[in-house]
C-alpha positions in Angstrom: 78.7 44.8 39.9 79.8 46.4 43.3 83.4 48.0 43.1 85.9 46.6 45.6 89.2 48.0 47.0 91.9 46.2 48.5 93.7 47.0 52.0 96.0 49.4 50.6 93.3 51.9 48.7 91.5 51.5 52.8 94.9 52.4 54.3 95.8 55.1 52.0 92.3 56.7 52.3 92.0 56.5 56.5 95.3 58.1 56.8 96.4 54.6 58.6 98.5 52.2 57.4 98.2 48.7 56.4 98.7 46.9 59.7 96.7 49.1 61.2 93.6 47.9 58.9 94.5 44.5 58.9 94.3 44.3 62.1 91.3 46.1 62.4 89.7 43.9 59.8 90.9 40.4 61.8 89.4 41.3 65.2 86.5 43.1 64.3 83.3 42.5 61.8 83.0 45.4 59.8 80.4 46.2 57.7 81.1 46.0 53.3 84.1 43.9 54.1 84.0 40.4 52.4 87.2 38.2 54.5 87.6 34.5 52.3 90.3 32.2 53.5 93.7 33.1 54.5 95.8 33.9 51.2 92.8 35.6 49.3 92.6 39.2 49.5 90.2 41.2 51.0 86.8 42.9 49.2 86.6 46.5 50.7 83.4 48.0 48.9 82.4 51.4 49.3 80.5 50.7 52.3 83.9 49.2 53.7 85.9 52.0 53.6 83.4 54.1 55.3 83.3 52.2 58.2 87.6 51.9 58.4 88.1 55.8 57.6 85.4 56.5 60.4 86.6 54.2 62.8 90.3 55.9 62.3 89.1 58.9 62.8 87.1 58.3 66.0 89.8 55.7 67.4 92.8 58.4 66.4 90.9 61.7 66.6 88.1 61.6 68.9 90.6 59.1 71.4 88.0 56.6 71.3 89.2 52.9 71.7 88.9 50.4 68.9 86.1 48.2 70.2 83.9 51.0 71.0 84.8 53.5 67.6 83.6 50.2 65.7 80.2 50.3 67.6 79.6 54.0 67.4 80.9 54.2 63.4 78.3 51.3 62.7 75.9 53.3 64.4 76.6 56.6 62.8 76.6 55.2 59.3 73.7 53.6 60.2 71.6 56.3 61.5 69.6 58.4 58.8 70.5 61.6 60.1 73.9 61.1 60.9 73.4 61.4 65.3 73.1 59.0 67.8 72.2 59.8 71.3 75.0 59.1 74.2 73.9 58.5 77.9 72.2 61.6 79.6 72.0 64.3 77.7 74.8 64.0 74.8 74.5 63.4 71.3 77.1 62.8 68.8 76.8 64.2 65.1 78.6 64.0 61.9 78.3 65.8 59.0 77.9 62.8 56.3 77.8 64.5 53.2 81.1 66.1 54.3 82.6 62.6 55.2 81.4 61.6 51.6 83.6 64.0 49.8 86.3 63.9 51.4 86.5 60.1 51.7 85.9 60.2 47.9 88.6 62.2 47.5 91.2 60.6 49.4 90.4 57.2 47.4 90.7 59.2 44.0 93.7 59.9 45.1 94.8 56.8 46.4 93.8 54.8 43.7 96.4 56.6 41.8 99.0 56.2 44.0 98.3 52.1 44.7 99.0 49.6 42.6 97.5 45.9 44.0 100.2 43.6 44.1 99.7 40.3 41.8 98.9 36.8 43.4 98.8 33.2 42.4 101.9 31.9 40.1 103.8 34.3 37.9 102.7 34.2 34.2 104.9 31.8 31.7 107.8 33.4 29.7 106.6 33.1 26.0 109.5 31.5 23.7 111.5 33.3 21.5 110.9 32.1 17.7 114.4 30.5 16.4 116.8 32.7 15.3 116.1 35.8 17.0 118.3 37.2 19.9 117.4 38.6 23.5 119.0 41.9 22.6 119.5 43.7 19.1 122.9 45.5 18.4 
């Protein structure tokens, strides 16, 4: 079975916050991201969260805008060695295995911090066998 996150766990670990990858998530197609119908939570796997925290960092770090930091992360995760070639003579590299750890470390530590919030109806109160009171004195 293939873990998911929610949006929170993505936000928390990209530095961004949740708006930020909501919005992210409804205008573009990204990679390990499973979307259902509008009420149902996302399914960020592993593969998912990649793509966000890489896209934040290009988009917030590198100044790239959003439609093109989408292309290049895809790209990027996607190559084997971690470069793609630019126009002319540019090439842009990342260290992966760096990216790895550190991306594992901020969802470690978000995962602590988050707590999903519940959906769907609230769960029944059970009923209190006769005689006994809400509160003991």
């Amino acid at each position: 079975m293939v873990r998911s996150y929610h949006v929170e766990i993505a936000a928390l670990a990209a530095f961004a916050d949740e708006k930020w990858v909501d919005n992210l998530l409804s205008h573009f197609t990204v990679p390990g991201v499973e979307s259902a119908r509008q009420g149902v939570a996302r399914r960020i796997t592993q593969r998912g969260l990649e793509h966000i925290a890489l896209v934040r960092s290009l988009a917030r770090d590198v100044g790239l805008p959003l439609a093109r930091a989408v292309d290049m992360a895809m790209r990027l995760l996607d190559s084997p060695n971690g470069v793609i070639e630019l126009p002319g003579p540019l090439e842009l590299r990342f260290d992966r295995l760096a990216f790895e750890a550190e991306l594992s470390s901020r969802v470690a530590e978000a995962a602590e911090r988050s707590t999903p919030a519940r959906r769907g109806r609230r769960l029944a109160r059970t009923a209190r066998p006769a005689g006994e009171s809400r509160r003991e004195v």
